[in-house]
Structure formats: C-alpha cells, structure tokens
N, C-alpha and C positions, 0 to 999 in steps of 0.2 A: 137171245143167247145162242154158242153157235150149239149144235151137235154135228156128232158122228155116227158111221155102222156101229152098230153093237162090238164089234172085233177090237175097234178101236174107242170103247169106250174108257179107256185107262187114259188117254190122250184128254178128252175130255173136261174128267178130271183134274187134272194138271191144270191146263189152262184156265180153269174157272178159279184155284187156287192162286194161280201168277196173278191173276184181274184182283182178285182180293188183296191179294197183297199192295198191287198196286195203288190200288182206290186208299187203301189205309194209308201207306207212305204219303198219300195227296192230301191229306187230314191232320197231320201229324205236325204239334207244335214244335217247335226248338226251342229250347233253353242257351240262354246264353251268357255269360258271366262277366260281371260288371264289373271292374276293377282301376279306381280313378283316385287320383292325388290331387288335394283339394288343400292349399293352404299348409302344404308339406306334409300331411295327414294321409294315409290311405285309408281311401270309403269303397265298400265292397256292397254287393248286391248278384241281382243276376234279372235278366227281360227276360219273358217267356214272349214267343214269336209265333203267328199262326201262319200255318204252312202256305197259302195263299195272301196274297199283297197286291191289293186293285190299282190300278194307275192314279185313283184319286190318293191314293194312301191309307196305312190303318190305322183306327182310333187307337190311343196309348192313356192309357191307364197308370197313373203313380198310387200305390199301395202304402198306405204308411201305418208300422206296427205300431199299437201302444207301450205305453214305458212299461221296462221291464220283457218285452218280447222280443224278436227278432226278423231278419226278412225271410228265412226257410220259413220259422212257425206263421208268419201270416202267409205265404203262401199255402199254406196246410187250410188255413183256418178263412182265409177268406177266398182260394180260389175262384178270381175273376176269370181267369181264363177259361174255366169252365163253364160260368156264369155265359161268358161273352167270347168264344173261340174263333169270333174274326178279330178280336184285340191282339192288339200289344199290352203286357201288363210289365210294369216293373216295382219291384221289388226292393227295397233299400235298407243298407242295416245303418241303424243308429250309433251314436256312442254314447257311454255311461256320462248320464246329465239328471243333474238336480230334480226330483219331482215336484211340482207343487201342491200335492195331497197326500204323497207316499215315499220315500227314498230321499229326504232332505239332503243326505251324503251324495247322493249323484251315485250310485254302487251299480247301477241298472241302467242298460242300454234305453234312449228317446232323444227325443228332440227340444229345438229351442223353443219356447212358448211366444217371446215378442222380436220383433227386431229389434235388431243393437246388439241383442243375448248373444254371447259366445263369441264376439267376430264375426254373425251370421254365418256360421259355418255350415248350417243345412240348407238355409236356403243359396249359400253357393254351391252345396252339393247338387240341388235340383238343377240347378242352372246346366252344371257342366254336366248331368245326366241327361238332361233332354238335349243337348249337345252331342253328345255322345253317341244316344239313340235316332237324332237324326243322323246321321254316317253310317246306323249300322241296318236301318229299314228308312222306306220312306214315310213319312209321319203324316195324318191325318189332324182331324183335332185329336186337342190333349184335354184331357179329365183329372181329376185329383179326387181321393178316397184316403178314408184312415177311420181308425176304430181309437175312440179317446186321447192320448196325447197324440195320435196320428191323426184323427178327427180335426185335432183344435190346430195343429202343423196345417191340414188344408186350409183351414181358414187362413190361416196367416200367410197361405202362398197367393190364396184368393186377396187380400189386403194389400201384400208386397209384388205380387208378377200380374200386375194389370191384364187384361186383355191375354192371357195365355192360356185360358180354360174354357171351353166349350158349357161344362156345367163341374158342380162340386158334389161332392157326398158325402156325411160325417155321420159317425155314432158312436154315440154319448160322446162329443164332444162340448166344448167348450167357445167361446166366441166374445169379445171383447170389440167394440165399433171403433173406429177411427174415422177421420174426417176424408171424404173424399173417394171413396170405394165406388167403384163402379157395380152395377146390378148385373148379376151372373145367376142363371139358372141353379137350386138347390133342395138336394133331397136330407133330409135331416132324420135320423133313427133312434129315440131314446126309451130308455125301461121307465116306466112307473115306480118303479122300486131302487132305482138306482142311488146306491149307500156312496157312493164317491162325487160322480157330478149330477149333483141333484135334477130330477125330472122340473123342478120348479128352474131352475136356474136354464136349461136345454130351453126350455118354454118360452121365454122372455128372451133366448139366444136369438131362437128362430123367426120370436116377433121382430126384433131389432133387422134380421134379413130381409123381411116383408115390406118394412119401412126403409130398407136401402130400394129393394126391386119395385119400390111401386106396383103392393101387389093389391086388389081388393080388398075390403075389409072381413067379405065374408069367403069362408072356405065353401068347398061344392067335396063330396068322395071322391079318393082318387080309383075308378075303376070298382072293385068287388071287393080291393082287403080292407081287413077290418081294422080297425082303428088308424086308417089312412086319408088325410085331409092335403088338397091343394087349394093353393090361393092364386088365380090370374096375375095375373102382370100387364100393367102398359104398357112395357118396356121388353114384353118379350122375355121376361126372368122370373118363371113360375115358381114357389117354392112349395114344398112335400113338406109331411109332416108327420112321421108313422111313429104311434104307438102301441107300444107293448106292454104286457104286467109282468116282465125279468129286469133284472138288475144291469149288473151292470158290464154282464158280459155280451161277446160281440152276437147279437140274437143269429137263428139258425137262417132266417130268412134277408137278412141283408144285403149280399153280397145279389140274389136275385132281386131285388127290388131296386137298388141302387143300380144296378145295369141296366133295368126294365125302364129305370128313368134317362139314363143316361143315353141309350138311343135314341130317344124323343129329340135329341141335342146334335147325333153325330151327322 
C-alpha cells in the first residue's frame, strides 16, 4: 500500500478510495437484455455477464423458470451468478402454455414438455439464444438448469441438442426416455414430499439417467451433504442425486449444489 507524510495524508485517502473503486468496477457483472423473434414471436429475457472473460471462454448457464414463473423471478430465486460469478447465466421468459399438472388453459407463462409441441417454439428459442449469446461474449461450455417445468425443458434440450451440454441440472423435474440419448453428466434435486411431481416418479427419473450414462449400480456420498448420492460412470457421465424432506419448491440450497457440480464439468 502506498503512503504519505502525515500533511498529505488526505491524498492518501483518495487514492486508496479510487483502487476500491476500481477493484469493484473489475468484479462487476453486466446485465444485458435479450430481445429475439423467433417464428414472428418476440421472446425476451436478459444474460447476466461476468466482468472478466478468459481466452478459453466463459461457462454459460441456461436458467429455465417453472410454469407459472418468469425470467426476473428466477433470476431472484435461483441466482446462478451468484452461485457461480465467472458464468454467463441466461435467463429466458416463456409463454403462456398448457400445464400438465396445473393450468390445463395454458393462462401461465412455461414451456413445451415434448418435441413436436408448439412448433418447437422453445426449443428454437434456445437455439437462436445460444446464437445470440455467442455474438455477444465468447462461449465456453454450456449447461442447462431449470426448477420443474424448467427441470423437465432441460431434459428435453438434453434429448433434442445432442452434444451441446457439458452437464445438466433439474429440480423436481420430470423426465421421459427416448431412444438414442447420448450420456451427459447430471445432478438431479427432488423433495420428499413433493405434492406435484412425485418424489417416487424423480426416483425412477434419475434411475432411467443412470441406465442411459452407464453409471455403477451402487451409489458412494457425494462429499459431506446430506442426503446426497453419486453413481460413476463408464462413460465419464456421473449422475447426483440430492434429497430433501421439502416439497415442491425450488430448495434453498440448489442453485449452490447444482453449480458445485457443474464445475466438475467446465
């Protein structure tokens, strides 16, 4: 640190001020506002950008809200960039679509559950958004997250965009097999108690991934939390398996534990 004579100790001050400041400016995400036409549609969102960008590129993060939410409230609610402040995260807003357990009428913002649905109209919003987001930072690997019909959306990007994910994340979601998936690293988060997508049904989700990634039969703890089981892989596509005794909201600790795996990957 520098100093000065005492006379000029007001100088001092100053510039130990201006380096703070500076240091912080050099910390400091950007937000940046997503605005894309998709099939004559405007789809809206916004990438949160960490102030530093390695020459390898930064890891990018897709966040996808449950039905019924939106892309500010999961940025409130799941804050990956917090979680993980060398990412790119983005954020996407859905449109009012049928639920399969809640909102029969479609009245509430989500996504398509299978392909075919809609025209595929989300998943060509992902497309033209990691499009997008490459033009606007350089791109590392990508990841996909989501909390319930945003959960069961990364499955289904994980099913439909081959080889575009480094690893996945979901809680309480939902998950349906297809033939021909390739094994992708995955961390899965379900409540015990969850009244909409059953803790028995996540259960049998996360088996059917263990039997895509060729994972071991037997699980080992992941680390020290509690009620947190991984299963190897042959293939290099370890799957996680954390539970809780909450329902069916997004738990407090997700967003750290689903980043904490997600670096194992970047």
């Amino acid at each position: 640190m520098l100093t000065f004579p005492g006379e000029h100790s007001e100088y001092r001050i100053v510039l130990e001020d201006m380096i703070a400041v500076l240091s912080l400016l050099m910390t400091v995400q950007s937000v940046k506002p997503i605005e894309l036409t998709v099939d004559g549609v405007e789809r809206t969102g916004v990438m949160v950008v960490p102030a530093k960008v390695p020459e390898e590129g930064v890891p990018l993060v897709f966040a996808w809200h449950g039905h019924g939410g939106g892309a500010r409230q999961a940025q409130r609610s799941f804050a990956i960039e917090k979680a993980w402040p060398e990412a790119a995260v983005i954020y996407l807003q859905g449109l009012n679509t049928p639920g399969r357990l809640t909102d029969p009428e479609g009245k509430k913002p989500g996504w398509q559950g299978n392909a075919g649905e809609m025209e595929d109209r989300d998943l060509k919003l992902f497309d033209a958004a990691l499009a997008w987001a490459k033009k606007e930072v350089k791109v590392g690997k990508v990841f996909t997250m989501g909390h319930s019909n945003g959960g069961g959306f990364s499955y289904l990007l994980w099913m439909s965009r081959p080889n575009t994910f480094a690893a996945i994340g979901v809680s309480a979601g939902g998950f349906r097999t297809v033939e021909g998936i390739k094994p992708v690293p995955l961390i899965h988060i379900g409540g015990t108690e969850d009244p909409l997508v059953r803790y028995s049904g996540q259960s049998r989700a996360v088996g059917r991934v263990r039997t895509i990634n060729q994972c071991e039969d037997d699980a080992k703890p992941w680390g020290d939390i509690a009620g947190a089981e991984r299963w190897e892989s042959k293939v290099r596509a370890p799957v996680v398996f954390v539970t809780h005794g909450g329902g069916h909201e997004y738990w407090n600790r997700s967003s750290e534990l689903i980043v904490k795996f997600f670096k194992d990957f970047d």
